[in-house]
N, C-alpha and C positions, 0 to 999 in steps of 0.2 A: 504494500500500500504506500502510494505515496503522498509526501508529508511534508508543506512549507513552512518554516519558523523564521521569525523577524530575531535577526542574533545578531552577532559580532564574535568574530572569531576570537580565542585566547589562549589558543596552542597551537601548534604547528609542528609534526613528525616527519622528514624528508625520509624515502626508504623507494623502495619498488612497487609497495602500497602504501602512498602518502595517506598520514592521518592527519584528522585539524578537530579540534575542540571549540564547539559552534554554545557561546551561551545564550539562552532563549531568552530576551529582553521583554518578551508578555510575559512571564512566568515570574513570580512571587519566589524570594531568594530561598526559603524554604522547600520549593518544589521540588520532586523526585524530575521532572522534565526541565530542570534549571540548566542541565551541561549533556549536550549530547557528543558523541566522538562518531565520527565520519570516515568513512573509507574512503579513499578517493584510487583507483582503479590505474593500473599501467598503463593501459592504452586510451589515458582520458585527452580530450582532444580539445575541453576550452580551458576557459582560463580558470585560473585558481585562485582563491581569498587570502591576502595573507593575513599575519594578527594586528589586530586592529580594525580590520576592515568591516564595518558595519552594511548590511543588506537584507536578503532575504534567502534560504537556502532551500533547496527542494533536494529530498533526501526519499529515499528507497529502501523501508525493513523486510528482508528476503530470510527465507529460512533454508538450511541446508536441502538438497532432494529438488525443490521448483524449480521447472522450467523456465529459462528465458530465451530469448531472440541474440544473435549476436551478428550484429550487422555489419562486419566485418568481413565477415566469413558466407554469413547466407545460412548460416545454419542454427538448428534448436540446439544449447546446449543445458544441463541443468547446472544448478549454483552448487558446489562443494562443500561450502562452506556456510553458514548462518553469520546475518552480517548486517549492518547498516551502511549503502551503498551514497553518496556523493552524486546527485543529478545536477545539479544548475544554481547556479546564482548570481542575483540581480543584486546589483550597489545601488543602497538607499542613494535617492539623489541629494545632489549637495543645493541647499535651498541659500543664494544670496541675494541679502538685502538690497529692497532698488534705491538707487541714489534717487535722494528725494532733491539736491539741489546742485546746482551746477559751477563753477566759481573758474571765472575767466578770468 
């Protein structure tokens, strides 16, 4: 199922399957959904968050056995692993103030 959270990243693991620690800024600092940790995938092909970066993340909970598509290839494969998988993310936009006056 997949699942977009308004965060900002606050970790960052470089490796073969980057991880990144996405904190959930709707969520209440007591929340069990406060810090989610992300797969992000070897043949991932856009860009990536890094810490600090505030936006929005679309993420993917897959269990081991499920089938998926792998478009790569053309073919069904299934997941090995159980995991939280890294889809997309959009950067909050940066909101700047309009100059209310001009000075020549």
């Amino acid at each position: 199922m997949r699942t977009t959270y308004h965060g900002k990243v606050v970790a960052f693991q470089d490796g073969q399957y980057k991880q990144i620690v996405v904190q959930n800024l709707d969520e209440p600092e007591n929340s069990w959904d406060r810090y989610i940790m992300l797969t992000i995938c070897p043949n991932w092909q856009g860009s990536i968050p890094n810490v600090g970066n505030v936006g929005y993340f679309q993420f993917e909970e897959v269990q081991g056995g499920e089938k998926y598509y792998n478009r790569s290839t053309g073919e069904e494969n299934i997941y090995q692993y159980s995991g939280i998988y890294f889809m997309d993310y959009v950067p909050e936009p940066q909101v700047i103030e309009q100059q209310k006056e001009f000075k020549f």
